[in-house]
C-alpha positions in Angstrom: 0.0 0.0 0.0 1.2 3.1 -1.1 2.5 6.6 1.1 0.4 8.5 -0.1 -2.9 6.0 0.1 -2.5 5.6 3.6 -2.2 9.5 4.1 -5.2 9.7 2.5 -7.0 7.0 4.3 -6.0 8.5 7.6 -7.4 11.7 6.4 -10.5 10.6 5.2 -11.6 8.6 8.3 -10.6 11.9 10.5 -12.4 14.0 8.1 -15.3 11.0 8.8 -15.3 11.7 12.4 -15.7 15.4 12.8 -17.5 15.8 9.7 -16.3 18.5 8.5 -15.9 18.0 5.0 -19.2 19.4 2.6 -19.1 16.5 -0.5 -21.6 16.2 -2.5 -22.3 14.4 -5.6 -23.7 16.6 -8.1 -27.2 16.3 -9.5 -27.0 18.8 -12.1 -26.5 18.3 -16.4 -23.1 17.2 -17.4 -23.0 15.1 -14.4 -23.2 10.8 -14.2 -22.4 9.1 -11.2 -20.8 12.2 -9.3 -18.3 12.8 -12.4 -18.6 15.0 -15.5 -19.6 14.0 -18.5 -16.6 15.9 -19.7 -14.4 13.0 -18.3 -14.7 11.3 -22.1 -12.0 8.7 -21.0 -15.0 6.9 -18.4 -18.2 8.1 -20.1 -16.9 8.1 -23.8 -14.1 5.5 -23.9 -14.5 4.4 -27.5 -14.2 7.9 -28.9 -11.2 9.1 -30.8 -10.6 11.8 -27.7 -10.5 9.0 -25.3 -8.3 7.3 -27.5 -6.3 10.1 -27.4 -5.5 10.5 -24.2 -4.8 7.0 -23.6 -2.0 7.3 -26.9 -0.9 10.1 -24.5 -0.5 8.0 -21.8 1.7 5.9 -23.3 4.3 8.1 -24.3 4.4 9.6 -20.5 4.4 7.0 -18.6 6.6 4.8 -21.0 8.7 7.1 -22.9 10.6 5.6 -25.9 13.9 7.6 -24.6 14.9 10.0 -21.9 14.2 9.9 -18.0 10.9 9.0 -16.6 8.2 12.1 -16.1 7.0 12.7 -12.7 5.7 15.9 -12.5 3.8 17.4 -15.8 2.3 21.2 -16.1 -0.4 21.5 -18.1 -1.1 24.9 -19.4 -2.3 27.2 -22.4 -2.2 31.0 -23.9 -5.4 32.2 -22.7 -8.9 31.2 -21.0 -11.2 28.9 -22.3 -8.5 26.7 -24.2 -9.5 23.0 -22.6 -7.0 22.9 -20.2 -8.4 21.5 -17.2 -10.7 18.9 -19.2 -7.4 18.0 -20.7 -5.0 17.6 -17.5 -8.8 16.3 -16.0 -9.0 13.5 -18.5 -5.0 12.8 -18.7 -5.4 12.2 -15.0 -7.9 10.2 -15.2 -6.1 8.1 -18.2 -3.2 7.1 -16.3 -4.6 6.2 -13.2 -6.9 3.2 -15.6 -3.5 2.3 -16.2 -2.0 -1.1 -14.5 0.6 0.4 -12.3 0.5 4.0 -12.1 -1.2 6.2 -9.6 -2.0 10.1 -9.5 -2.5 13.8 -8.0 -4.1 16.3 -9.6 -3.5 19.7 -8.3 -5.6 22.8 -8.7 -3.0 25.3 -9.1 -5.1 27.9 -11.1 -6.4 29.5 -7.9 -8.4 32.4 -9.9 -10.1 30.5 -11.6 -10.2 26.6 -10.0 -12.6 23.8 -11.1 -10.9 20.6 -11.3 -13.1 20.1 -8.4 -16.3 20.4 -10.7 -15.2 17.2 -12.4 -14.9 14.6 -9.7 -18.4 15.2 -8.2 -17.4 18.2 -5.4 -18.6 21.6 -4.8 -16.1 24.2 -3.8 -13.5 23.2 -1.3 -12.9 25.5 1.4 -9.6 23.2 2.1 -6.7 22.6 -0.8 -3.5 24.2 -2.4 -3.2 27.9 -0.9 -4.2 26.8 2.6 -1.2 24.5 2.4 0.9 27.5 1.0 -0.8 30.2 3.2 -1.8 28.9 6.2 0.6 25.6 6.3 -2.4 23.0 6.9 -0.6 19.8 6.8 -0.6 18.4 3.0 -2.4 14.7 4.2 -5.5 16.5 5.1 -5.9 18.4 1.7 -6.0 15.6 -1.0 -9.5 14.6 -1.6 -10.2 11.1 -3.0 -12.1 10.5 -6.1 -14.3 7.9 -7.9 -11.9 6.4 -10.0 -9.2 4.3 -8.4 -5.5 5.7 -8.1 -6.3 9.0 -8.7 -6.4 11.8 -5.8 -6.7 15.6 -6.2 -5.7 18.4 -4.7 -8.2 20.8 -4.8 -7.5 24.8 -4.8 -9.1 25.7 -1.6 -9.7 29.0 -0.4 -10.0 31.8 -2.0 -7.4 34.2 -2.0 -6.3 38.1 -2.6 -2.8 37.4 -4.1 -2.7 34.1 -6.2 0.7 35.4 -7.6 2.3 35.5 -4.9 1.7 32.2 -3.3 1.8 30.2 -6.6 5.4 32.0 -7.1 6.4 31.7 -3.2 9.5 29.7 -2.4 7.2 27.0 -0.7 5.4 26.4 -3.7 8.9 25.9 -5.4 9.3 23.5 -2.5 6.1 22.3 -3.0 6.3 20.6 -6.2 10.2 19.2 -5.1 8.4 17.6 -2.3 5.7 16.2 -3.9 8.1 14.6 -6.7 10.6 13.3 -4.0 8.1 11.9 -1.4 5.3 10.6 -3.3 7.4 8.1 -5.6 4.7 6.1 -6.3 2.9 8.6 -8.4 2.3 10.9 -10.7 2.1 14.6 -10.7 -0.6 16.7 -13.1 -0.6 20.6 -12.4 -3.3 22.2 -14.0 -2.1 25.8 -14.0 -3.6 29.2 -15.2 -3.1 30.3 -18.8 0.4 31.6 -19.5 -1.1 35.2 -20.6 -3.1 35.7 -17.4 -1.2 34.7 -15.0 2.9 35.3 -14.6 3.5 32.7 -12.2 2.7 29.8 -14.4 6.3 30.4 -16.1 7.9 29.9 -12.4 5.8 26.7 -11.9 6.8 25.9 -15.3 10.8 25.8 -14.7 10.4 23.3 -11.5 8.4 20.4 -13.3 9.7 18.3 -15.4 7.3 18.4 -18.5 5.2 20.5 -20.1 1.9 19.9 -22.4 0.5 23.3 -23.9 -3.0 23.6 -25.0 -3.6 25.0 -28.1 -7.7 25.3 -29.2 -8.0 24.4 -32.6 -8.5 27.4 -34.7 -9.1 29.9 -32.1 -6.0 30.2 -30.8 -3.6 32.9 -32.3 -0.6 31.7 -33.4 1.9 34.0 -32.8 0.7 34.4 -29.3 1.3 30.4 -29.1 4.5 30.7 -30.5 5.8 33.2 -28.5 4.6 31.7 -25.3 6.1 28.2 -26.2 9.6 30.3 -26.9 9.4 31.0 -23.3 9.4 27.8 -21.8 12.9 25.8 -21.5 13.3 24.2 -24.9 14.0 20.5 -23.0 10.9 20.8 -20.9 8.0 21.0 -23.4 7.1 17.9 -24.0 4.1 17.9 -26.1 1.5 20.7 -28.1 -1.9 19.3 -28.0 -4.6 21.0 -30.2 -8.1 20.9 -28.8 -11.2 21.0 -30.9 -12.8 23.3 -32.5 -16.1 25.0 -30.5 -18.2 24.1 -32.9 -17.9 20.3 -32.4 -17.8 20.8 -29.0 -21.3 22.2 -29.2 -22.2 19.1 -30.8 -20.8 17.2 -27.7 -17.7 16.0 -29.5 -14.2 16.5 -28.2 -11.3 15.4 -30.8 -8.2 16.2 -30.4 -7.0 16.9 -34.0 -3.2 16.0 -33.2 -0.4 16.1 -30.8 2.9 17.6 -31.8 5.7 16.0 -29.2 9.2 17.5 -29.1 10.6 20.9 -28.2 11.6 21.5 -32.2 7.8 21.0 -32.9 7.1 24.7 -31.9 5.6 26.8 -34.5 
């Protein structure tokens, strides 16, 4: 049994006891069984976006060359790009896997809802209450519906997002989390490079990077030039999203994947 499962057991039945967590599975559209109908890896698996991700999961969790990935950032230029139904669905992807196990942190703390997709309202506990307020990390992660995967939600809200997600403990943060949970993986989901400055910080600390790019929509110089500001070594993979019509249908393809740091423009 893993570190971090126990943690999280030993959380749960405090959290049991005092009741003082607010869960609720969510009886509203775009929900089944407590988790969004966005998670197209459980509620679509035979789709080509599905199929996708699990392509995607292959090359991260058994690269064909280079050093094994353990923490990923997964970002884009601006709001409204996919990014937290991607690093959502990723998630989710791996942890269907045999072996592998993973967190999912909220680190977009304006604008959080990774939460929204595993069946919770709003946390009042996560990520800045660890960085702000130094509530012990164990008591934090939230268990979800589908085995092996855990999240970390963004918890309360707060007046300087920058700050914290650029602090030294952050920093430390995502060392730690690499270091002492060994038997997992990683996924940041992170705000959009143009919004927010301290994405790039979080950026230089991981040790892969997946960039969203909406299909499109997105402009492409403003891609270009933020994928010139990441390290070269750390970018890992582009992934274009779908267009918004098709997503209006329900549909969500992913039109291709561009891996490599020379695959930039």
């Amino acid at each position: 049994m893993s570190k971090i499962y126990e943690a999280l057991q030993k959380a749960e039945q405090e959290r049991s006891a005092v009741r003082s967590v607010k869960t609720k599975v969510l009886d509203e559209p775009g929900i089944k069984d407590g988790l969004s109908e966005k998670l197209l890896v459980l509620h679509r698996p035979g789709s080509v976006a599905a199929e996708q991700f699990r392509f995607l999961r292959s090359q991260i969790v058994r690269p064909a060359e280079g050093e094994i990935i353990k923490t990923i950032l997964v970002t884009s230029s601006l709001q409204g790009e996919g990014k937290t139904m991607t690093a959502c669905n990723l998630a989710a992807a791996i942890a269907q896997g045999m072996d592998e196990h993973v967190l999912l942190v909220d680190a977009d703390l304006r604008n959080p809802k990774i939460h929204t997709y595993f069946g919770y309202d709003r946390l009042e506990k996560g990520l800045s209450n660890y960085l702000e307020d130094n509530d012990p990390l164990p008591s934090l992660m939230r268990k979800t519906k589908i085995d092996k995967l855990a999240i970390l939600p963004a918890g309360h809200e707060t007046d300087n997002p920058s700050e914290l997600l650029s602090s030294h403990k952050m920093l430390s943060f995502i060392s730690e989390v690499r270091n002492e949970f060994t038997d997992r993986l990683i996924i940041f989901d992170s705000p959009p490079v143009n919004v927010a400055p301290e994405t790039m910080v979080m950026a230089n600390e991981v040790d892969a990077i997946y960039f969203l790019v909406l299909y499109g929509k997105t402009p492409r110089h403003i891609a270009k030039s933020n994928l010139e500001s990441f390290k070269k070594e750390k970018i890992k993979g582009v992934i274009f999203n779908q267009d918004p019509k098709i997503a209006k249908a329900k549909y969500y393809n992913y039109h291709g994947y561009g891996y490599g740091a020379g695959k930039k423009s």
